[in-house]
C-alpha positions in Angstrom: -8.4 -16.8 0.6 -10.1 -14.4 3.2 -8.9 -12.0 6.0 -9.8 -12.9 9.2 -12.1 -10.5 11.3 -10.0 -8.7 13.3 -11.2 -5.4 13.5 -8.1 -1.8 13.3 -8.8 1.7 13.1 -6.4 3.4 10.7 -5.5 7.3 11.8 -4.2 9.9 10.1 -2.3 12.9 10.7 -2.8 15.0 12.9 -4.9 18.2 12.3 -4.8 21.6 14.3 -7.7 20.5 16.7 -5.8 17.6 17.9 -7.9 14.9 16.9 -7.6 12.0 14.1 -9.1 11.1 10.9 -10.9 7.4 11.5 -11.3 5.0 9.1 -12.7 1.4 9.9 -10.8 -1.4 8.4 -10.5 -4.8 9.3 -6.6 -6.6 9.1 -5.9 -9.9 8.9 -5.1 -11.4 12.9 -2.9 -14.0 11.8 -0.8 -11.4 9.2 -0.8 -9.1 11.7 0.7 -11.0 14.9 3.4 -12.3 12.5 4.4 -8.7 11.6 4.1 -7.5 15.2 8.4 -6.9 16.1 8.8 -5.6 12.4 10.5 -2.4 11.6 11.0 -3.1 7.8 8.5 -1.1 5.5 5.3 -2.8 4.0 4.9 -2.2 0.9 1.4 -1.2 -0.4 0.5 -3.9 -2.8 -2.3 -4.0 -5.1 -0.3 -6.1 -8.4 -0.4 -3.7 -10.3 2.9 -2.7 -13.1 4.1 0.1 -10.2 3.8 -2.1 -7.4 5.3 -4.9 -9.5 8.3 -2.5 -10.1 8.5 -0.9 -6.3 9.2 -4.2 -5.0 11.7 -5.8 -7.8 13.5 -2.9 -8.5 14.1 -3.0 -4.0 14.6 -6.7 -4.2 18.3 -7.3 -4.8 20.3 -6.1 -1.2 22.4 -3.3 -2.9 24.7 -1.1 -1.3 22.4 2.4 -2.6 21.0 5.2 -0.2 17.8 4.6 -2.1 17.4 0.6 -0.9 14.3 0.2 1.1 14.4 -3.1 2.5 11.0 -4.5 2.1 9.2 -7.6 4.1 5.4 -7.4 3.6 3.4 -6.5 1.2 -0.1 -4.8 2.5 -3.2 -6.2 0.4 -6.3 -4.5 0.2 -9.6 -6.1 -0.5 -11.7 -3.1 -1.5 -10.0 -1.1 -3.2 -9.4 -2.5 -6.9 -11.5 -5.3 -6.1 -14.6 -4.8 -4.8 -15.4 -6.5 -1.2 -18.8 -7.7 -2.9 -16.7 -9.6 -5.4 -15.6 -12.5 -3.2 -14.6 -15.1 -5.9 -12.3 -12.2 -7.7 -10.9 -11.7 -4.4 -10.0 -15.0 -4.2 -8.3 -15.2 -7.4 -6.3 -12.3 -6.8 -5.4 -12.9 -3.5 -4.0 -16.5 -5.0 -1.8 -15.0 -7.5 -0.8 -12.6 -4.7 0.1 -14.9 -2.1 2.1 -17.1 -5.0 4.0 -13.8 -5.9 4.7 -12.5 -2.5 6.0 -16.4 -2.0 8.6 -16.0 -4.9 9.9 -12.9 -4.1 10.1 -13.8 -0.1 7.9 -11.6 1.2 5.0 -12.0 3.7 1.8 -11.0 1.9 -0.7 -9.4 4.4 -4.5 -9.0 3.6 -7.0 -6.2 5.1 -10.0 -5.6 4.0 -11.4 -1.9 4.1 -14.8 -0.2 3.2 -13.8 2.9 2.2 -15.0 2.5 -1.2 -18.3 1.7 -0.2 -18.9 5.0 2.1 -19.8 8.7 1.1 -16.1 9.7 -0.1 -16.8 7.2 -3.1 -19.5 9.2 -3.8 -18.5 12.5 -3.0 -15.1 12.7 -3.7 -13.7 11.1 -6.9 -10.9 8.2 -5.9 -8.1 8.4 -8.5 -8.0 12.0 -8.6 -8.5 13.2 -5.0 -8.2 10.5 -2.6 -6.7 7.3 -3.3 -3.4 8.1 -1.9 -4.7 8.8 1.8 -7.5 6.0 1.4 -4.6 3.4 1.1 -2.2 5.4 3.3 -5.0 5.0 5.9 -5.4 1.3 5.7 -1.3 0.8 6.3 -1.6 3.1 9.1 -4.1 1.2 11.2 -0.9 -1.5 11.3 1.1 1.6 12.4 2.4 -0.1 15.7 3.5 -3.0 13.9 6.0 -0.7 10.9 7.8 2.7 10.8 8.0 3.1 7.2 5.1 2.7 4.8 6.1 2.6 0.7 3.6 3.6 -1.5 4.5 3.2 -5.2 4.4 6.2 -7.4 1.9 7.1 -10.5 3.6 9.3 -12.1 7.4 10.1 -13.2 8.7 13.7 -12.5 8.2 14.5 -16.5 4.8 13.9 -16.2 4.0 15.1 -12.6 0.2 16.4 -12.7 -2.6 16.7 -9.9 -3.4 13.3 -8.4 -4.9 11.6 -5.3 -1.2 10.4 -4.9 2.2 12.6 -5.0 5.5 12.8 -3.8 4.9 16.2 -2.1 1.3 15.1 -0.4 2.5 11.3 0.2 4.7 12.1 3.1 2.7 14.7 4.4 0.3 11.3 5.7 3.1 10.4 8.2 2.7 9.9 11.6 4.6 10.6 14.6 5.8 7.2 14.5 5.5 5.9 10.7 7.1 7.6 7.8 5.4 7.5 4.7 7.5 6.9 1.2 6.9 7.7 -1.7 9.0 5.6 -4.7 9.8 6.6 -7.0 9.3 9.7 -9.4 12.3 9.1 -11.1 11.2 5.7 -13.4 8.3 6.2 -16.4 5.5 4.3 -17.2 7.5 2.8 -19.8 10.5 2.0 -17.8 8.7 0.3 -14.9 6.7 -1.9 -17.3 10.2 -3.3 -18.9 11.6 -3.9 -15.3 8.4 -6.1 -14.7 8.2 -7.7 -18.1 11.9 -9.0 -17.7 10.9 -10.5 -14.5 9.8 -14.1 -14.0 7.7 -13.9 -11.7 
């Protein structure tokens, strides 16, 4: 599996001087002209347990304030897999593209080099940053969605300081793309039985 080179520049908020955080990226051209007319949130995808739970526990169409309906799952090669680790990129995106299959969705693949500039080595990624370096990456498709989801870390009970939270999440939206946050309300413990009674 590889992304094809099409090249998007993600942007970020807004800050007082008017101008917008860049971050280079390049998205998948095929993905990305399929998602083109859709207004149903990505969600950020990277396969792990709260990922896994984000989209299952969205999957069945209930009649809940709380249902995000969900059609693509966002990819990112570079992030927990290295861009210099082609053949492990491959793997996962297989077992990716096989998941995304059973549950219906459309998986898209971008691959971003975030990790590979000065904020990797300035800034430490789990604790600081990883929330707006994945943010960023669904942003630079922010013509195609108005609704990003990013899964949560944490539950309420064990809220701490981390480079993703439900009060710093939505603070990444844009003018035109509202970031979520899901969900502080489910533990560690409670996501991981949702995706162990899965099948998939």
């Amino acid at each position: 599996m590889r992304p094809a080179h099409a090249e998007a520049t993600s942007r970020g908020p807004r800050h007082g001087n008017g101008r917008n955080a860049r971050a280079r990226t390049r998205a998948c051209r095929r993905c990305c002209r399929a998602v083109l007319r859709r207004a149903a949130p990505p969600r950020l995808f990277s396969g792990g347990v709260d990922a896994f739970f984000t989209v299952l526990r969205h999957q069945e169409p209930i009649q809940s304030w709380e249902h995000i309906h969900i059609d693509d799952l966002i990819f990112v090669w570079g992030f927990d897999v290295p861009l210099d680790k082609p053949d492990a990129f491959d793997r996962t995106g297989r077992a990716l593209q096989s998941a995304a299959k059973e549950l219906g969705k459309n998986l898209v693949v971008v691959a971003s080099n975030l990790k590979t500039t000065r904020l990797e080595r300035d800034a430490e990624w789990g604790a600081l940053w990883h929330g707006s370096g994945i943010v960023s990456t669904g942003l630079a498709l922010e013509k195609r969605y108005t609704q990003l989801v990013i899964a949560s870390t944490y539950s309420y009970a064990n809220l701490a300081p981390w480079g993703s939270h439900p009060l710093s999440d939505p603070l990444l939206s844009t003018l035109s793309t509202r970031v979520i946050h899901d969900d502080v309300s489910f533990s560690r413990a409670e996501k991981t039985e949702v995706v162990a009674r899965s099948d998939i």
